[in-house]
N, C-alpha and C positions, 0 to 999 in steps of 0.2 A: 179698795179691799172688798173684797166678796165674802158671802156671809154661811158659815155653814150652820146644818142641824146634826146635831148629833144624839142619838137615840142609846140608851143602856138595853139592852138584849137579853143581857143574862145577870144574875144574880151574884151579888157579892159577898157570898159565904165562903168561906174557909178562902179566900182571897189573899194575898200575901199586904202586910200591914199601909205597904205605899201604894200602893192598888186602891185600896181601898179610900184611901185618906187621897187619892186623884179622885175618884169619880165624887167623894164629897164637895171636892172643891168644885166640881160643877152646879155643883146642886141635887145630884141624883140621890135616891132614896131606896126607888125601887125600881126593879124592870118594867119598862116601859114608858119609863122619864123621859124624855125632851127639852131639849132646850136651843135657841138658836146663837151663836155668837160669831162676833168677826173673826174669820180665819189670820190668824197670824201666828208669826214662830213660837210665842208662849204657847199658843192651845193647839198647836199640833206636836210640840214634844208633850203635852199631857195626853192628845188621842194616842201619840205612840205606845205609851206606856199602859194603857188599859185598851189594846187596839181590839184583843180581840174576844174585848168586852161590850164594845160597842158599835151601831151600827153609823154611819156616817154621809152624808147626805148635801150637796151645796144646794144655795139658795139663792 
């Protein structure tokens, strides 16, 4: 498995409630977060669902 980074970009205000409660569960906070993890079907139906909220990047 190969490893991706996934970047927040933009800001999670007036976000819709499951949007929001995705990019928590990565960890993010605030724009400009990163974090690296293994690419697999869990975390890319959560990149799907806050896609283009974040920026996306392999490793």
């Amino acid at each position: 498995m190969e490893n991706v980074k996934i970047t927040l970009v933009k800001s999670l205000i007036a976000r819709k409630p499951a949007q929001i409660a995705t990019a928590k569960s990565f960890g993010f906070k605030r724009p400009g977060d990163s974090i690296v993890v293994a690419n697999n079907e869990a975390v890319q139906g959560k990149i799907k669902v806050i896609s283009h909220l974040v920026k996306v990047e392999t490793v």
